[in-house]
C-alpha positions in Angstrom: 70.1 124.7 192.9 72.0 123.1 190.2 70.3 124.6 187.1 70.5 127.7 188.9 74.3 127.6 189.1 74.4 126.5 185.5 72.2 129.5 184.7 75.2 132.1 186.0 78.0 129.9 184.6 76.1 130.5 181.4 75.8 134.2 182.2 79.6 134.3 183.1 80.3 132.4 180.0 78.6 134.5 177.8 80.2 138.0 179.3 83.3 137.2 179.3 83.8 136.0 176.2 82.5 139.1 175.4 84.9 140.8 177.4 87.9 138.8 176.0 87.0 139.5 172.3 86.4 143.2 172.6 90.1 143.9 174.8 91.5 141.5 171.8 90.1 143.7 169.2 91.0 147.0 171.7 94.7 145.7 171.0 94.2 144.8 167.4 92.8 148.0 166.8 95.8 149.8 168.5 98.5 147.6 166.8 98.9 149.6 163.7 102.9 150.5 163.6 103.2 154.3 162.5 106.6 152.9 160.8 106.4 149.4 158.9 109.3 147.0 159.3 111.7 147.3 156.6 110.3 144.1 154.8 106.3 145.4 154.8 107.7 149.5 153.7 106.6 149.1 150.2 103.1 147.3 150.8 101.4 150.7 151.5 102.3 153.8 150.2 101.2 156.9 152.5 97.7 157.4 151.1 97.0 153.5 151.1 98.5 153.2 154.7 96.0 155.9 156.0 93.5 154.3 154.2 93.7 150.6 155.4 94.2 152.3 159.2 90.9 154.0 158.4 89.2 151.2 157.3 90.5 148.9 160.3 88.9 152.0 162.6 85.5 151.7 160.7 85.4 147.7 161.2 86.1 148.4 165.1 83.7 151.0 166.1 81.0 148.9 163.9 82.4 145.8 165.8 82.2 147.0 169.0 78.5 148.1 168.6 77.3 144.7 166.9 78.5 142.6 169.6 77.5 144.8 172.1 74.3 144.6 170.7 74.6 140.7 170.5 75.8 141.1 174.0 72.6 142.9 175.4 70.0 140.9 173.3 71.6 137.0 174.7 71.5 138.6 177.9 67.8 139.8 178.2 66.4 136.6 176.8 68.2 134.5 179.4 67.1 137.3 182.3 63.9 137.9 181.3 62.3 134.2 180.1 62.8 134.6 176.1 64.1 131.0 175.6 61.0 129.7 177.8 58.3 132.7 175.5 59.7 130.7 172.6 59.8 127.3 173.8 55.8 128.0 175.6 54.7 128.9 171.3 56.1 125.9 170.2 54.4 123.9 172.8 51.0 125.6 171.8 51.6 123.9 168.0 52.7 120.5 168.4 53.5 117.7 170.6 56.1 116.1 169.0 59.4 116.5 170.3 61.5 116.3 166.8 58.8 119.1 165.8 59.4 120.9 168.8 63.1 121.4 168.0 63.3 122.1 164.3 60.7 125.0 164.8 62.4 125.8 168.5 66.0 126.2 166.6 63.9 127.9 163.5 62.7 130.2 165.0 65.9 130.9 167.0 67.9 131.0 163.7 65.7 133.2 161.2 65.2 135.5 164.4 68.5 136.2 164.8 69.1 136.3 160.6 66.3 138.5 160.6 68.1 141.1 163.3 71.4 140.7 161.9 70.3 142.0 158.1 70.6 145.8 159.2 74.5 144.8 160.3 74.9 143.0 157.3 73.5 145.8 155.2 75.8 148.2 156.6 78.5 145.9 156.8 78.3 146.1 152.7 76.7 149.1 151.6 78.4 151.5 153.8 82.0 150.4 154.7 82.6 148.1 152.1 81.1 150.6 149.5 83.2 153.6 151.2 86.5 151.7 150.8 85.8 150.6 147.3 85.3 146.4 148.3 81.7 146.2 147.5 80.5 144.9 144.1 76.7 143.5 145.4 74.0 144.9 144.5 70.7 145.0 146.7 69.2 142.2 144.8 72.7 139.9 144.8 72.5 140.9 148.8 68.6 139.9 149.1 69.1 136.6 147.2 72.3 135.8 149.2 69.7 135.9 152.5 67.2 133.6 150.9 69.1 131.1 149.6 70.9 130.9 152.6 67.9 130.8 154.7 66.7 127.6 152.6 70.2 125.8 152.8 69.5 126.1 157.1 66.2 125.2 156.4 66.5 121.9 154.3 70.2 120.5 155.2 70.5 122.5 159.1 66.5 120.8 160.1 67.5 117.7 158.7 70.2 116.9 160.4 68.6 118.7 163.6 65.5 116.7 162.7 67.9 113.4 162.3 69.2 114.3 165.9 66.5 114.6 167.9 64.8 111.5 166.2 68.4 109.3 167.2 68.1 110.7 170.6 64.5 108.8 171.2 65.2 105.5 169.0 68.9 105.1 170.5 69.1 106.8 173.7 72.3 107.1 175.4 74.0 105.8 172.2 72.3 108.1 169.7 75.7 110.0 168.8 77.4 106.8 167.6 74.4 107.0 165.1 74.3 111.4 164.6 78.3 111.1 164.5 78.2 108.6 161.5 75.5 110.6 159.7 78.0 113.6 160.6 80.5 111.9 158.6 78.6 111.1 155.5 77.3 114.3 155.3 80.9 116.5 156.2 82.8 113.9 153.4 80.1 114.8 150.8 80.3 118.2 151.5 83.9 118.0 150.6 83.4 116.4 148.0 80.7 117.9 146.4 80.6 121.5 147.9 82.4 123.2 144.7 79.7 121.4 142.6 76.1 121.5 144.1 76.8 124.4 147.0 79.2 127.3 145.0 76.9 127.2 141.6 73.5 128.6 144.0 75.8 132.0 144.9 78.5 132.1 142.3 79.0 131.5 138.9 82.3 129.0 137.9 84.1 128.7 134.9 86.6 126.1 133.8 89.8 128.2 133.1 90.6 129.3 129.6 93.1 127.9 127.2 96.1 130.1 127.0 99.4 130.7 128.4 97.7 130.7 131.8 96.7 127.7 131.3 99.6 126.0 129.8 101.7 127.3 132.3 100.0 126.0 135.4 99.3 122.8 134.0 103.0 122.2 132.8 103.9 123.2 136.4 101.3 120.9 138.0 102.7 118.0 136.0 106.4 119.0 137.1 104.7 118.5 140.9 103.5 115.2 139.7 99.8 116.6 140.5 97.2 115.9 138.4 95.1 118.8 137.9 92.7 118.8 135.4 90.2 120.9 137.1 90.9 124.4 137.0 87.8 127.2 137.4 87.3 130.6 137.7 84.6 132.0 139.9 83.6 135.2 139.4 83.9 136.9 143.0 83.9 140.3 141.7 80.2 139.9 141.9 80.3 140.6 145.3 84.1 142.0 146.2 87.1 143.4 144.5 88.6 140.9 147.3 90.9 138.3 145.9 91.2 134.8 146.5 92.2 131.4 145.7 91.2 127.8 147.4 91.3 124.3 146.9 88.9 121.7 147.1 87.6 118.3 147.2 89.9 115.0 146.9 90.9 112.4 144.6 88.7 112.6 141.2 86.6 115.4 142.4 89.6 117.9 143.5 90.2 121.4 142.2 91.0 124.4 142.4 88.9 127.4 142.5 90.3 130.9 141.1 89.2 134.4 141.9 88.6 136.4 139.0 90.1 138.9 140.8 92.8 137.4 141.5 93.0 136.9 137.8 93.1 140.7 137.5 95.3 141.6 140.4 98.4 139.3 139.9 100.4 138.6 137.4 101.2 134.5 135.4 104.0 134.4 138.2 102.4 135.1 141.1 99.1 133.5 140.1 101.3 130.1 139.6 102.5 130.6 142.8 99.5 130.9 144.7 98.4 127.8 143.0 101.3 126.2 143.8 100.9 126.9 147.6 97.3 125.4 147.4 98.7 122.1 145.9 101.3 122.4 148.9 98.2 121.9 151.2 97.1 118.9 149.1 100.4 117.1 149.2 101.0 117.5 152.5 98.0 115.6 153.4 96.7 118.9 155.0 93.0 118.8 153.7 92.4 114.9 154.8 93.9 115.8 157.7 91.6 119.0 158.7 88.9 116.4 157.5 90.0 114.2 160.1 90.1 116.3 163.0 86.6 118.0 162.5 84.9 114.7 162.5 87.5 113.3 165.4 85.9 117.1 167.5 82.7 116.3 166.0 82.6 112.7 167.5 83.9 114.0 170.5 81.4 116.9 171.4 78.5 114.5 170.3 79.9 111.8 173.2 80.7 114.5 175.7 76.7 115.6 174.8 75.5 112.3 175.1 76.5 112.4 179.0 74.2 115.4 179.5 71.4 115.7 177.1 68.8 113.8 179.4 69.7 116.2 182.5 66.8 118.7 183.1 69.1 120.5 184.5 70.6 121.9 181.2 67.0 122.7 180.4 66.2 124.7 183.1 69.7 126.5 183.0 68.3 128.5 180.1 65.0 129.7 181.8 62.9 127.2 180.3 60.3 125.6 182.6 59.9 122.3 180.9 62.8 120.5 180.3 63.0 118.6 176.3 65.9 118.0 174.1 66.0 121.2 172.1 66.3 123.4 175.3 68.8 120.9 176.8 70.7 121.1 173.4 70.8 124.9 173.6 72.2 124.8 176.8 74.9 122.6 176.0 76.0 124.8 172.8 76.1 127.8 175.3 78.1 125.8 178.5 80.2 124.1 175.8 81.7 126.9 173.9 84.7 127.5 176.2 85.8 124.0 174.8 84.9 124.9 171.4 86.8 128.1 171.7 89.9 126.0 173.1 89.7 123.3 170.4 89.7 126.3 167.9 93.1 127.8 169.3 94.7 124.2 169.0 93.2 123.9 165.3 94.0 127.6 164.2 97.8 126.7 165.3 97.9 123.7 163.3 96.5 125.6 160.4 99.2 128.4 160.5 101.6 125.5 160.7 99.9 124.1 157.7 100.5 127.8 156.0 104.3 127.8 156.3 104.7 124.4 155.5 102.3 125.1 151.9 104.4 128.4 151.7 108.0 126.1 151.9 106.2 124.1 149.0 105.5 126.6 146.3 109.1 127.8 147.3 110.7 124.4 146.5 108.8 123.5 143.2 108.3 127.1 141.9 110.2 129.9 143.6 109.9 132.3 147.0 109.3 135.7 145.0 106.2 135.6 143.1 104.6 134.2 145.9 106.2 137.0 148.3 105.1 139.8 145.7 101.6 138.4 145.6 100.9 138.2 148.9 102.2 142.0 149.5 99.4 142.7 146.4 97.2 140.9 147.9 97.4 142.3 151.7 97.1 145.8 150.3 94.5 145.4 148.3 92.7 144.1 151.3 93.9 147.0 153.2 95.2 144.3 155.8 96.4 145.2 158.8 100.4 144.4 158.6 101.5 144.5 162.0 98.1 142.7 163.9 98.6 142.2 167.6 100.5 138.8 169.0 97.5 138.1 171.1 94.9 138.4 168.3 96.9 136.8 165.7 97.1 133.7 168.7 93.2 133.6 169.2 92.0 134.2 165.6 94.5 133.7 162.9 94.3 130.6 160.7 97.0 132.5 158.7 100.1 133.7 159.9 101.0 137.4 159.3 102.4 138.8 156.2 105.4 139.7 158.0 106.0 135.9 159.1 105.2 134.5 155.9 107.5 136.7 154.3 110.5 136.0 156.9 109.7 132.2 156.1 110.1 132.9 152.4 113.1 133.9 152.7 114.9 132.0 154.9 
């Protein structure tokens, strides 16, 4: 009785989430403003504006069909036994319950990889490639799948492998033990992402001398922010999208430049989107992101730790024997109303983060380059300006152009 009333939580869970995410997009979709406010009137001129409202159109009606598609495929496998067909195969090859998972999840993973490379393929080579984004070719785009399917494989079974082998040898105390491997592996990552991960996708160049460089680097010194590590990475293999981030901490932080970015803005405005990523790194915002994923990480490991033995979560899914890899699927899928709700409290924090970064390169550089860049920036993009409250409040990690620009100038 109880799995069976997990089983249609699930269910409920599941569909309305879908529910939520396509009226959010509805409104999203309908929010574009047939007259810009007064401060957005010279991102877009007329043939750009129809443009970016095109493309916006194109994303939805692709949306809608993906996730409905998402939507129909979760559904029959939890109706119709596909969890338990999987979980029966697995059975068939091995006995050993670390085993059991990595090839459960495997299977699980590259399946759905494998079934989302036709969205993907479309996603690039027909809208990207109609609105003049996409710079991949089918080779860059087949490599891109492989290498990432390798990266699941080696570091995502590890750690899954890791997992199931603390859940025998510690039992109800195993995520004191996953949550401290968590941390080890999430603080190298930051560390170390820029260095070992970027170089398997992108290529990354330290920035050339000239004024450029001379220019950032005096500024960085007025900040009192030791920079030495400047790079270059050359997106415009893939996109004619721009960006900037920052990385890393202590000796092993930098900053990573698009080369488009290179191409799209001028020294001014390049400076000052620099100077808003060493905003986030003075106000202590990347330790403290750090922080809070591993504080949520700890937290949905103990709150996992109460329920993994239950059969319950097992049989929820349709599977007939209960083991820790279906249990672990059913937690993921009963858990992600949390998940979503810890998201909302973090995506507010980070569009705090964004004003506060912004208030920075105003202080120690000035408002305007860094107003003019992000108007270059945004239309490029062919962003939508005017996004609806409600979207901006469930998936925003930014705050609108409008907002930022308002903030600027205050």
């Amino acid at each position: 009785m109880q799995s069976s009333l997990l089983f249609y939580c699930i269910i409920a869970i599941v569909v309305i989430q879908y529910l939520i995410e396509r009226y959010l997009e509805f409104l999203n979709n309908k929010s574009f403003l047939k007259q810009l406010p007064e401060e957005l009137a010279d991102v877009y001129d007329q043939a750009a504006y129809i443009k970016a409202k095109a493309y916006q159109q194109a994303n939805y009606r692709f949306g809608n069909f993906q996730s409905l598609f998402s939507l129909v495929l979760t559904l029959n496998f939890l109706f119709f036994g596909g969890f338990n067909a999987i979980d029966t195969w697995v059975r068939g090859y091995t006995e050993s319950p670390t085993v059991m998972a990595v090839l459960y999840f495997g299977l699980l993973f590259f399946g759905s990889s494998f079934l989302a490379i036709p969205f993907n393929y479309y996603q690039t080579f027909v809208i990207e490639t109609e609105f003049g984004f996409n710079k991949t070719n089918k080779k860059t785009f087949l490599l891109d799948i492989l290498k990432g399917w390798l990266l699941a494989f080696f570091f995502g079974g590890g750690l899954l492998a890791l997992v199931i082998w603390f859940l025998q040898w510690a039992g109800p105390n195993f995520w004191l033990y996953v949550w401290a491997t968590f941390v080890l592996v999430m603080v190298f990552a930051n560390l170390f992402y820029s260095k070992l991960i970027v170089p398997l996708f992108n290529k990354q160049k330290p920035l050339e001398n000239g004024p450029l460089k001379t220019a950032i680097e005096k500024y960085a010194k007025n900040v009192g922010f030791n920079l030495q590590n400047i790079f270059v990475i050359d997106g415009s293999k893939r996109s004619t999208k721009a960006n900037a981030y920052f990385s890393g901490f202590g000796k092993q932080k930098r900053v990573t430049l698009f080369d488009t970015l290179l191409n799209d803005l001028n020294q001014e405005e390049i400076i000052a989107v620099l100077a808003h990523e060493v905003g986030h790194y003075k106000r202590k915002h990347i330790l403290f992101n750090l922080f809070t994923s591993l504080l949520t990480t700890g937290f949905t490991l103990y709150v996992l730790s109460l329920f993994v033995n239950s059969p319950e979560l097992s049989l929820a899914i349709g599977v007939k024997t209960p083991s820790y890899h279906a249990a672990l699927l059913g937690f993921v899928l009963l858990y992600s109303p949390i998940s979503t709700f810890t998201g909302l409290i973090m995506n507010f924090i980070s569009r705090k983060f964004e004003f506060q970064a912004d208030d920075f390169a105003k202080e120690t550089y000035a408002a305007q380059p860094l107003i003019s860049s992000l108007k270059k920036l945004s239309k490029n993009n062919l962003t939508n300006l005017t996004p609806h409250p409600a979207y901006v409040f469930m998936h925003y990690s930014h705050p609108p152009l409008l907002e930022r620009i308002r903030n600027l100038k205050a």
